[in-house]
N, C-alpha and C positions, 0 to 999 in steps of 0.2 A: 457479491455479498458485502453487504456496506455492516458493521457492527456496533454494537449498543452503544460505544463511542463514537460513532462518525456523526460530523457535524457540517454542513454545505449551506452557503447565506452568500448568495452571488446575486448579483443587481442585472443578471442577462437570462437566456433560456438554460436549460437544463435537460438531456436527455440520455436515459439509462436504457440501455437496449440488448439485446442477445439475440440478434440475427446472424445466421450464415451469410449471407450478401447485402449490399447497402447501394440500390442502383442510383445514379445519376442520369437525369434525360439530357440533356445538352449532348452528352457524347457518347450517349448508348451505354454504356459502363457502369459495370457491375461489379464494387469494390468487394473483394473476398476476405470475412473474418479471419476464417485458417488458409495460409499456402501464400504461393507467390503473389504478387499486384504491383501493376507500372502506374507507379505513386504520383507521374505525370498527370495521370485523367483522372486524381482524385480533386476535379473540380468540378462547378456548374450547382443546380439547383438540386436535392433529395427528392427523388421520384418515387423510391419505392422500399420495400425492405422485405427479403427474403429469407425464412425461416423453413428447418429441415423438419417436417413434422414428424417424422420417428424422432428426433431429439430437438425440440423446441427452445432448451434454457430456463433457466428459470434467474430473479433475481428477487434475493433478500433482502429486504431494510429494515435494521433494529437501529437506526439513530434518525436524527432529527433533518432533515431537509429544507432549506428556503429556496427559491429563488425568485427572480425581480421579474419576470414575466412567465412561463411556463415552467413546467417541471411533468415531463413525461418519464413512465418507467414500462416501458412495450417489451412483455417476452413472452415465451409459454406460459410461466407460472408466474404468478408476483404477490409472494408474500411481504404483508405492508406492518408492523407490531408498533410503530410510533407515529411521528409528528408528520406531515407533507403538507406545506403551505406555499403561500404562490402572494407575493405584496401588491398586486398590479401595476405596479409604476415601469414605465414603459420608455 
């Protein structure tokens, strides 16, 4: 839940998300939102993103968002009530 005050103007990517797992392929590993995780293999590239579809997430933005190359918001729901802009400067 970001609120009517929040304000984010970052010159890099941006990504809002509410997955249950967040896999990396280099070393097969599947970092876990809730519960334990060996913080070691939180590296390598973003492969995949795993969502529990009886409880999906949801994320709210009532404030204003920039950033300097992408700005993704991935979850079950995503209510959007203000600004989301993107500068392209790379």
């Amino acid at each position: 839940m970001l609120g009517p005050n929040a304000s984010l103007n970052i010159p890099a990517l941006f990504s809002i998300t509410s997955p249950t797992g967040i896999g990396f392929n280099e070393n097969n590993f599947w970092f876990n939102a809730m519960g334990t995780n060996d913080y070691s293999n939180l590296v390598g590239n973003l492969s995949g993103y795993r969502f529990d579809v009886s409880k999906p997430g949801a994320i709210v933005n009532e404030g204003n968002l920039n950033s300097g190359e992408n700005l993704t918001l991935l979850g079950g729901t995503i209510i959007n009530t203000r600004e989301l802009s993107t500068t392209g400067v790379h």
